[in-house]
N, C-alpha and C positions, 0 to 999 in steps of 0.2 A: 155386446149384449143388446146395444139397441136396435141391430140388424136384424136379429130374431126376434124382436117382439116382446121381452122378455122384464116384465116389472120388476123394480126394486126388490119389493116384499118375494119375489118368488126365487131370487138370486141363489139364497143357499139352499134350492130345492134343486135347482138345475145344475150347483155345484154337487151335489151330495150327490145326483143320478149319474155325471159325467165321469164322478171316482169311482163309483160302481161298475159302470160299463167297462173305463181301464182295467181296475184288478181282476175282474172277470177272463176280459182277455190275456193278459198278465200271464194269470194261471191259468190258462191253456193254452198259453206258446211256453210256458215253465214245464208242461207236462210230455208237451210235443220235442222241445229241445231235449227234456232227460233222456228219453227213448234212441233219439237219434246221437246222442253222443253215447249209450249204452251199445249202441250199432255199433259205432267206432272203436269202442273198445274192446268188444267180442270180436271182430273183425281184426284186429290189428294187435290185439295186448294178449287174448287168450287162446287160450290151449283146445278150443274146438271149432268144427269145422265140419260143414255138410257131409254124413253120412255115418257120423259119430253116434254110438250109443252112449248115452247121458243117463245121468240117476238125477233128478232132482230133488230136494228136500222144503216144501213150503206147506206153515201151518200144522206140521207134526205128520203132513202123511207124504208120501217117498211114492214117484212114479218113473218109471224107466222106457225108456222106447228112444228109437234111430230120431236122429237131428236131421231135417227134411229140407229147411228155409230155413235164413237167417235175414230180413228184410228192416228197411232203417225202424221201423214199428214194434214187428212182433217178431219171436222164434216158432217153430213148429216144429214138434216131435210127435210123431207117427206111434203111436203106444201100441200090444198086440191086442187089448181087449178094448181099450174107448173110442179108438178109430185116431183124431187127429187133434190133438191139444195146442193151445194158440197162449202163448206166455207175452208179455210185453216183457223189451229187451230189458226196461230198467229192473224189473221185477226177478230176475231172470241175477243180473249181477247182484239183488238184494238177498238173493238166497243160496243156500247153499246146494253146489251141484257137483257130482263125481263124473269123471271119464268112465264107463265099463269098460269100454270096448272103443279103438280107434280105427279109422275104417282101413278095409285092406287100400282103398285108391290114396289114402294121404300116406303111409304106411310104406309104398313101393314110390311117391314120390321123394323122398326123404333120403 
């Protein structure tokens, strides 16, 4: 404390700012880790795969379109009317989603 400059009386102001800055960043490596471990298990645990037609269900309303990317972040599916929807992966395992359609390329690798 004495290196900074830092007075007695001002101690638990510079403590109280310093736990703020940590949980700050805290929860957003908490937010960045969920996403990239939700990669890994769309990747490795589940049952879809680029060029898969998917149904999703989030919020009570249900959109369906081909699975385009699956990146440590986001998913993206290509809808026929909104153009190009951007899911984050954790959000994506929080909800509920159906296979319509598997694509013919996973389909003949099988």
């Amino acid at each position: 404390m004495a290196i900074w400059s830092v007075k007695q009386e001002n101690i638990l102001i510079f403590a109280s700012s310093l736990l703020t800055v940590f949980g700050v960043a805290l929860f957003a490596e908490m937010s960045i880790l969920t996403n990239i471990t939700a990669c890994l298990i769309l990747f490795f645990q589940h049952p879809i795969k680029v060029g898969d037609t998917i149904a999703i269900t989030f919020e009570g309303k249900e959109t369906e379109g081909e699975l385009i990317d699956i990146t440590y972040f986001f998913i993206f599916i290509k809808t026929p009317n909104r153009g190009v929807l951007t899911i984050p992966n954790a959000l994506l395992l929080k909800s509920s989603f159906l296979v319509v359609e598997k694509s013919i390329k996973n389909e003949v690798n099988k």
